[in-house]
Backbone as CSV, one residue per row, in Angstrom:
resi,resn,N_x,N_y,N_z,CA_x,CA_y,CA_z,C_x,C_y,C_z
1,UNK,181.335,18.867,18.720,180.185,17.997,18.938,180.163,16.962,17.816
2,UNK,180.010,15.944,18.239,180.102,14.727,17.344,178.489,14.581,16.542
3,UNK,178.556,14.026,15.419,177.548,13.680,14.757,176.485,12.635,15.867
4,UNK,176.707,11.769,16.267,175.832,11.135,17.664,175.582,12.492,18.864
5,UNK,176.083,13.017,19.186,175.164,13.950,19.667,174.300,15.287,19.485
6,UNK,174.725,15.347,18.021,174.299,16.685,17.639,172.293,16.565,17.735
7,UNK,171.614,17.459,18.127,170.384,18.153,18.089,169.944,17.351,16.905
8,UNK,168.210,16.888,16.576,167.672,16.698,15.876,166.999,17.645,14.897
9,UNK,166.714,17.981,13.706,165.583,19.460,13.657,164.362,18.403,13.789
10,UNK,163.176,19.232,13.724,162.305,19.174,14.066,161.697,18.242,12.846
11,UNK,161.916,18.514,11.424,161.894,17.516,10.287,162.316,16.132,9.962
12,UNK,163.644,16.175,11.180,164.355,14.660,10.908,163.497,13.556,11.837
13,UNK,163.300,12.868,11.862,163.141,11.828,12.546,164.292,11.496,13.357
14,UNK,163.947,11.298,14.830,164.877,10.932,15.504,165.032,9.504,15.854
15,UNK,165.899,8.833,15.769,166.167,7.631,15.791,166.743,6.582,16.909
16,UNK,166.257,7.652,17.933,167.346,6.750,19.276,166.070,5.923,19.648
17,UNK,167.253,4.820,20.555,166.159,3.605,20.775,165.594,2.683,19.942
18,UNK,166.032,3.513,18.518,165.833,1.798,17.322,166.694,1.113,17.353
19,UNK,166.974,0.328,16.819,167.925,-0.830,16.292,168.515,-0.602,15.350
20,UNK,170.094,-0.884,15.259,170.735,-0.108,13.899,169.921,-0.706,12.997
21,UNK,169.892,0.456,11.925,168.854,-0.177,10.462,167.599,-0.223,10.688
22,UNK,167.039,0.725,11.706,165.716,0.378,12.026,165.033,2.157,12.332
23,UNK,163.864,2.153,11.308,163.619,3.554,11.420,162.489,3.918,12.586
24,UNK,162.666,5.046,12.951,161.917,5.320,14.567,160.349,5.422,14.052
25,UNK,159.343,4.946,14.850,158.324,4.729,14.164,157.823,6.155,13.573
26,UNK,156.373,6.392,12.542,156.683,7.817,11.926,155.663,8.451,12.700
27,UNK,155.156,9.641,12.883,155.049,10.742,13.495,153.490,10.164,13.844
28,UNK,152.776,10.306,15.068,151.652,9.717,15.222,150.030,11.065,15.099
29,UNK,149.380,11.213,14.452,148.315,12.256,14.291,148.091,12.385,16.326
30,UNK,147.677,13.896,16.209,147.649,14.702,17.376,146.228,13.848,18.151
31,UNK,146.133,13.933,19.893,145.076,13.220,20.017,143.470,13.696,19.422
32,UNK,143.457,14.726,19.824,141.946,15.212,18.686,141.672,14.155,17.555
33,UNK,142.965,14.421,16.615,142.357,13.470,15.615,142.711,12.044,16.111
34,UNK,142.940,11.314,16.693,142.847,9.888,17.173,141.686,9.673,17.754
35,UNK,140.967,10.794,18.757,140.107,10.477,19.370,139.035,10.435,18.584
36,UNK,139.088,11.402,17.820,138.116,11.295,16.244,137.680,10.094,15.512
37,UNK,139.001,9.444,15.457,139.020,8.099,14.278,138.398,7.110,15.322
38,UNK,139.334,7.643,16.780,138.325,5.906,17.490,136.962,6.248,17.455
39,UNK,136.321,7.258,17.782,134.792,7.443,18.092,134.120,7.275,16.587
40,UNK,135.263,7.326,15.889,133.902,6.583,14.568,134.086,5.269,14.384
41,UNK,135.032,4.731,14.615,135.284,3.194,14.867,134.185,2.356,16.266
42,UNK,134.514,3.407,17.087,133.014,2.745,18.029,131.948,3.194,17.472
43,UNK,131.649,4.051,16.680,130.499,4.164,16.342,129.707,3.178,16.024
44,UNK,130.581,2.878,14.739,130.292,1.970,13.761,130.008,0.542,14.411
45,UNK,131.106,0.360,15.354,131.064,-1.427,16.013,129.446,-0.940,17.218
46,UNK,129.106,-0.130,17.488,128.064,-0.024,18.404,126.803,0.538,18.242
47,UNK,126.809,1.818,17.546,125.797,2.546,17.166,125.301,2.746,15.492
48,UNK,125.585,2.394,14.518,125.848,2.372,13.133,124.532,2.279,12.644
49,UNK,123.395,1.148,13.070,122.310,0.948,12.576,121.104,1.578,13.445
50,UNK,119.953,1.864,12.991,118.719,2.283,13.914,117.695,0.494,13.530
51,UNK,117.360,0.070,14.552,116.779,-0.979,13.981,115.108,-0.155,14.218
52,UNK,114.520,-0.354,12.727,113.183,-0.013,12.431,112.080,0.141,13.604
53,UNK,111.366,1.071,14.073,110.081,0.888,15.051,110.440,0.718,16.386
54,UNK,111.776,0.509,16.470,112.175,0.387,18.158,113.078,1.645,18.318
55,UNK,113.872,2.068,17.301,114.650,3.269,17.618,115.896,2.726,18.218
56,UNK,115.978,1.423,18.441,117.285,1.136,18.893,118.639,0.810,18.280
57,UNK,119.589,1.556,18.495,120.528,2.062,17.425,121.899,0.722,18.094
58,UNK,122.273,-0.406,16.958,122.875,-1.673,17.192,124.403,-1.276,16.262
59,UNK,125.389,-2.110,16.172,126.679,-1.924,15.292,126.939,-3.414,14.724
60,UNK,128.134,-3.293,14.383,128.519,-4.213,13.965,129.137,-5.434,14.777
61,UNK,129.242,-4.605,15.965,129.653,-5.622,17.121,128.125,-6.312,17.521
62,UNK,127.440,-5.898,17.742,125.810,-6.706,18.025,126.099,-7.565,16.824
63,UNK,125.339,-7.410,15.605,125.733,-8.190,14.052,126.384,-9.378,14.342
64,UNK,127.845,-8.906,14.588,128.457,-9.956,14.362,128.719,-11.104,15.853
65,UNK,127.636,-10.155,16.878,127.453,-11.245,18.308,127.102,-12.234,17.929
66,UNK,126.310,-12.212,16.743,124.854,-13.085,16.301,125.970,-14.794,15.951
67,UNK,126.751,-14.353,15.446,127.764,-16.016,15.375,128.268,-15.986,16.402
68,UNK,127.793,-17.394,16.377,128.122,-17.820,18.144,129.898,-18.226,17.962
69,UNK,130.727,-17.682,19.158,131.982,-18.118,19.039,132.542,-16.914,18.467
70,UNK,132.878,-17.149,17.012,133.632,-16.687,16.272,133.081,-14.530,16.534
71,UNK,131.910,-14.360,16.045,131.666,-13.235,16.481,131.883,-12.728,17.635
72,UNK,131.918,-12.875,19.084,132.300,-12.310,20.023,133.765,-11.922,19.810
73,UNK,134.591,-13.298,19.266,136.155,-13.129,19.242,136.872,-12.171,18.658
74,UNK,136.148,-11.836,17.172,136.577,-10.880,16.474,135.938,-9.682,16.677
75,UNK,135.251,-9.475,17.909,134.715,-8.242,18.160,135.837,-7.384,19.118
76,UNK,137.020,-8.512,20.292,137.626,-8.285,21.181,139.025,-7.552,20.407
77,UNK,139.443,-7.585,18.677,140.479,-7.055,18.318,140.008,-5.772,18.639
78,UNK,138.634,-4.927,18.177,139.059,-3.326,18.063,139.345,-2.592,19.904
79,UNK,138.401,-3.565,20.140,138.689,-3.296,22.011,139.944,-3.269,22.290
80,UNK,140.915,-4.221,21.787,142.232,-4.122,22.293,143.247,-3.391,21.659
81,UNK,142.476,-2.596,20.448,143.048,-1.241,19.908,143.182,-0.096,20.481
82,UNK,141.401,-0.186,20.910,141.193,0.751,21.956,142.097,1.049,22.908
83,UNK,142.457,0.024,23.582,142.749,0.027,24.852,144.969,0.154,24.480
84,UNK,145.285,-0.467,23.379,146.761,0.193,22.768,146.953,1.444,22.585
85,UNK,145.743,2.267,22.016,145.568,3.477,21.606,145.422,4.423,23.153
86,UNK,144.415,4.020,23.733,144.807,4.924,25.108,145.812,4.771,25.997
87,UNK,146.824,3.462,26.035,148.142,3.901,26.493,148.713,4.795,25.682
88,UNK,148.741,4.540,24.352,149.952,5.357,23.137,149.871,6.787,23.726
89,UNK,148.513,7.023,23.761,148.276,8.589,24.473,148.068,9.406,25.835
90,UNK,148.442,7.887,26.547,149.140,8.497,28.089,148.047,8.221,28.876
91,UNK,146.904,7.553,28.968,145.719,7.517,29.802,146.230,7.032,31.246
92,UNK,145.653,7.148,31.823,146.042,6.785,33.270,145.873,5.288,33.640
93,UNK,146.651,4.305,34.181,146.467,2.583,34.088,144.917,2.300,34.985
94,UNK,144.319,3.268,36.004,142.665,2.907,36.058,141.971,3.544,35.117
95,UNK,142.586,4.219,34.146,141.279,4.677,32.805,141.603,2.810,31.784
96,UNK,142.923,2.626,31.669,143.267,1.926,30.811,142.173,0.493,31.276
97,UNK,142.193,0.118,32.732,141.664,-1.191,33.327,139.815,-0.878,33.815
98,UNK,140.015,0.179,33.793,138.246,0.373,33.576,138.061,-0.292,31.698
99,UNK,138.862,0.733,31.300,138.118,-0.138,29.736,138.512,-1.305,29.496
100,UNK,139.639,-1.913,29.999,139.783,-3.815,29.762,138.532,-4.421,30.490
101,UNK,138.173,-3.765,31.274,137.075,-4.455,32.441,135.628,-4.571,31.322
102,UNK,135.069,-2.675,30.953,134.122,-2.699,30.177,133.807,-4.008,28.837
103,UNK,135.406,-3.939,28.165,135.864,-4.724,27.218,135.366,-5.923,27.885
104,UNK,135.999,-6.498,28.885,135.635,-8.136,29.035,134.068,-8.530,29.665
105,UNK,133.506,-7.532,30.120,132.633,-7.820,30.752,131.613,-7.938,29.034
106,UNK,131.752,-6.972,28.294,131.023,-7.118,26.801,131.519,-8.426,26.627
107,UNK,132.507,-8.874,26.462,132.969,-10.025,25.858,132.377,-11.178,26.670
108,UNK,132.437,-11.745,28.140,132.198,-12.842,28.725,130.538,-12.798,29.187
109,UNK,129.816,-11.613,28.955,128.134,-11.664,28.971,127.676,-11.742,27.437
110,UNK,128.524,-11.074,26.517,128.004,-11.453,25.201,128.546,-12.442,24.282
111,UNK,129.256,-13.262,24.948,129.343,-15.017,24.270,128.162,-15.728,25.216
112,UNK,127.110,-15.169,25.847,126.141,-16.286,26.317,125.200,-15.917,25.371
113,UNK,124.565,-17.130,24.656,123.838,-16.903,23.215,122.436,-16.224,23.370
114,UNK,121.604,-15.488,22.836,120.613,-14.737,22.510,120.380,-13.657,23.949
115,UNK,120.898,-13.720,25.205,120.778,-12.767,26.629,122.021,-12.306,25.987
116,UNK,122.988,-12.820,25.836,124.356,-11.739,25.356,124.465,-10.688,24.178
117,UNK,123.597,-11.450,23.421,123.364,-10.457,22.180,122.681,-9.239,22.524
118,UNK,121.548,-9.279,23.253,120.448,-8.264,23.992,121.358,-7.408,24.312
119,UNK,122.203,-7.962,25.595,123.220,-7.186,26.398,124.041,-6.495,25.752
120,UNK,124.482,-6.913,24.566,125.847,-5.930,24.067,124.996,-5.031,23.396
121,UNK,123.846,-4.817,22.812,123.178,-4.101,21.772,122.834,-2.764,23.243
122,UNK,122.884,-3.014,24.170,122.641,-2.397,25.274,123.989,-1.381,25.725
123,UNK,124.731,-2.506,26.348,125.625,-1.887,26.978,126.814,-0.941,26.317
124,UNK,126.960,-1.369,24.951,128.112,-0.731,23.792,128.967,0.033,24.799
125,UNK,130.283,-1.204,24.797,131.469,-1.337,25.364,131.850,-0.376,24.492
126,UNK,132.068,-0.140,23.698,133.162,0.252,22.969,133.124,2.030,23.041
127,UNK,131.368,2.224,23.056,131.374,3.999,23.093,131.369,3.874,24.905
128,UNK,131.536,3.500,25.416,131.439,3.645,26.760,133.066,3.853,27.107
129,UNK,134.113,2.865,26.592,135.448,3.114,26.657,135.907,4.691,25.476
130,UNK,135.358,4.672,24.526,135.893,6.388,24.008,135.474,7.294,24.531
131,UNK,134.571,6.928,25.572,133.871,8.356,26.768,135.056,8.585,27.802
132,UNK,135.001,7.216,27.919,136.080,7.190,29.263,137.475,8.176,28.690
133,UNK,138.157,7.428,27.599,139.304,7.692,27.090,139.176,9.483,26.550
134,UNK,138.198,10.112,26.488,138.038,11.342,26.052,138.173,12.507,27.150
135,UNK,137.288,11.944,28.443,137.453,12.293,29.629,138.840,12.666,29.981
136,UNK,139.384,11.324,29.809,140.693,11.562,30.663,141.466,12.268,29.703
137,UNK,141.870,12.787,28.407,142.264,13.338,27.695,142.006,14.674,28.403
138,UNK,140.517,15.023,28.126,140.448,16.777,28.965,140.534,16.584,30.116
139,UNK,140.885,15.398,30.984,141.203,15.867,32.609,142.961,16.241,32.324
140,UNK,143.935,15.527,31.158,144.964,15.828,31.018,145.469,17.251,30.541
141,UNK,144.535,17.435,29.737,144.615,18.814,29.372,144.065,19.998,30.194
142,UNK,143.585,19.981,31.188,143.052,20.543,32.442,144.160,20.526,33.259
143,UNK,144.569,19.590,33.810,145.590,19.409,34.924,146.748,19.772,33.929
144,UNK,147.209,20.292,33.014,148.082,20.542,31.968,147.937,21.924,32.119
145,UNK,146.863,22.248,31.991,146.703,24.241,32.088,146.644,24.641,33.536
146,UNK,146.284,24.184,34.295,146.791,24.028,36.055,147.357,24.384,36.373
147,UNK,148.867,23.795,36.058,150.164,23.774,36.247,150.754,24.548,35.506
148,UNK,150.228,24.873,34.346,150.968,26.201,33.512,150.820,27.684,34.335
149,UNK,149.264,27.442,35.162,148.805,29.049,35.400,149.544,29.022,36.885
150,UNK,149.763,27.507,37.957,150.262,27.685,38.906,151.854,27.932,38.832
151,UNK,152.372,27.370,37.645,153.798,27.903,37.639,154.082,29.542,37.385
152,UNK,152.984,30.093,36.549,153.106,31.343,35.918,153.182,32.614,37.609
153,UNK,152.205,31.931,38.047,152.047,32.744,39.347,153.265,33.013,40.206
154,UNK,154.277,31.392,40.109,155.083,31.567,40.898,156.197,32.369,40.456
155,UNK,156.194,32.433,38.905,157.310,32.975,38.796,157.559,34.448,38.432
């Protein structure tokens, strides 16, 4: 057996599919903890503050609705993290286009000035897409134990 085909261990990094001189990207945290880091990342862009006497809990994505233009725009990078992050972890392409949808619909009702601001402090795209993306995680891991107990039977 030649050195190109020999077995990886489990320590090496495997390298097929890079580019000579090019290291395979490094090991990505399990989804639990991804789903972890995004839901405090939407937290924060959606739910982060309680505004005083109303109880209504706003982020940094409302905040930064408040500049017209520029705030909506830089609100659309973590959305499209979001939405990198639930392919990376296998979501299904109508979980993936429900949350581009949630995403744009926040984005093209909350660039209309002071009704858009209302609206996003409302609708928080962002915990609405880590619901979605969490869902489909335990429908994967469901339909994952399924198929373990229907194979077990058969065999």
């Amino acid at each position: 057996m030649t050195a190109k085909h020999q077995p990886h261990s489990l320590s090496e990094p495997a390298n097929r599919g890079t580019a000579p001189g090019r290291q395979a990207a490094l090991p990505v945290p399990d989804g639990a903890e991804r789903l972890a880091r995004l839901e405090r990342i939407a937290t924060t862009l959606d739910s982060r503050f309680r505004v005083p006497g109303i109880g209504l809990r706003i982020g940094w994505d409302s905040i930064l609705g408040l500049i017209p233009g520029l705030g909506d725009a830089v609100t659309v990078l973590p959305a499209g993290y979001f939405l990198y992050e639930g392919y990376r972890m296998g979501a299904r392409r109508r979980v993936l286009a429900r949350m581009g949808l949630n995403s744009g619909i926040d984005f093209l009702v909350g660039s209309v000035p002071l009704v858009g601001d209302l609206f996003d402090a409302g609708f928080k795209a962002n915990l609405r897409n880590i619901a979605l993306l969490k869902a489909e995680m335990q429908h994967k891991v469901t339909q994952s134990s399924n198929q373990e107990v229907s194979h077990a039977r058969t065999s």
